[in-house]
C-alpha positions in Angstrom: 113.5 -18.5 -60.6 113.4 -17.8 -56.8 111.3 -20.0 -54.5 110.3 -19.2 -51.2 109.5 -21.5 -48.8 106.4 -21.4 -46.8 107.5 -21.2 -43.2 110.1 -18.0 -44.3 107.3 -16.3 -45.7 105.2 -17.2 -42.2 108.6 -15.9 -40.4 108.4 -12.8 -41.9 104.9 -12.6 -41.7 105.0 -13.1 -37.9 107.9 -10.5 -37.7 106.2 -7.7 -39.5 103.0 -8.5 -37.1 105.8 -8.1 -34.1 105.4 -4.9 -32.1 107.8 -4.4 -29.0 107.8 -1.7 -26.3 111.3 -0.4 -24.7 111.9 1.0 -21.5 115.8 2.6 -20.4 117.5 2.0 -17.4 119.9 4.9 -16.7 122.6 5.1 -13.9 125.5 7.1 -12.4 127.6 5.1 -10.0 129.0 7.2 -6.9 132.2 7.2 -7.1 134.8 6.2 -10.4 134.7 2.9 -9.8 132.0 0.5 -8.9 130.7 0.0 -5.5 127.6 -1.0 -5.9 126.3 2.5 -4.5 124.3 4.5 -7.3 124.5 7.9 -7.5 121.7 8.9 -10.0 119.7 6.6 -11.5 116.8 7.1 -14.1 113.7 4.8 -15.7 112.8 6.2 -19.0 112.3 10.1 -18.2 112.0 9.6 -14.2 114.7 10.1 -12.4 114.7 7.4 -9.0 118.0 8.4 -7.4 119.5 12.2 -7.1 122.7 13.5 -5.4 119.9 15.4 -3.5 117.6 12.7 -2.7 119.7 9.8 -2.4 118.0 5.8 -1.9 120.0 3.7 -0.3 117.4 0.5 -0.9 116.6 1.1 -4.1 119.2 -1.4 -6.2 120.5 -1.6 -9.8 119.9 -5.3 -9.6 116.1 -4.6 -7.8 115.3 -2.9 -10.2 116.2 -5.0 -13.1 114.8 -7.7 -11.6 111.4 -5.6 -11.2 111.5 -5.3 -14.5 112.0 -8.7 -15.6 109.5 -9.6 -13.6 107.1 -7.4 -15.5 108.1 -9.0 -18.7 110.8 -6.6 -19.6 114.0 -8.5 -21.2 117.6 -6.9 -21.5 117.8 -6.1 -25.6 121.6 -4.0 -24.8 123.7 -2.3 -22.9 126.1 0.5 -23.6 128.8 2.6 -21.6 129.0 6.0 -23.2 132.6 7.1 -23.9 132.5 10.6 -23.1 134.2 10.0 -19.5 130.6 9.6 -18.1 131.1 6.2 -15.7 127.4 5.5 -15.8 125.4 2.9 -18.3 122.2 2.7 -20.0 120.4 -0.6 -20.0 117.8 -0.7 -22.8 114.9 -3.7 -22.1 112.0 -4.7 -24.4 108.6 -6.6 -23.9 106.0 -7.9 -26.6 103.0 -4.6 -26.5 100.1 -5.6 -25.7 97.6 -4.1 -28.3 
């Protein structure tokens, strides 16, 4: 006989009722090692930063922070290991329906 509880079936309840939105957070530091200078830099399908157009005030950490402030929460990170030296930072927020 299998019992469950109440609250685990409201868990999952609430879970399946969950929807989330993601935004990606794309860069290519100048240089191989880090500097803090970006060289590219992408949110989602717009690219912020080009070799061409280079912004010298726009900020990894701005920018996450911008985000955050829009309700956006880091969910990962991952460093590709194809010799690329850049990172993707993937964040999430509750969608609003």
């Amino acid at each position: 006989m299998i019992v469950i509880s109440k609250n685990r079936d409201q868990t999952d309840q609430a879970r399946q009722l969950t929807k989330w939105e993601y935004t990606q957070l794309r860069f290519v530091p100048r240089g191989k090692s880090w500097t803090g200078e970006i060289e590219e830099l992408w949110l989602d399908d717009q690219q912020i930063i080009s070799r061409r157009h280079p912004q010298r005030s726009v900020t990894l950490v701005g920018l996450m922070n911008e985000l955050g402030s829009q309700g956006w929460e880091l969910a990962t990170y991952a460093q590709p290991f194809t010799g690329y030296h850049g990172g993707c930072y993937t964040f999430k927020r509750l969608k609003s329906e």
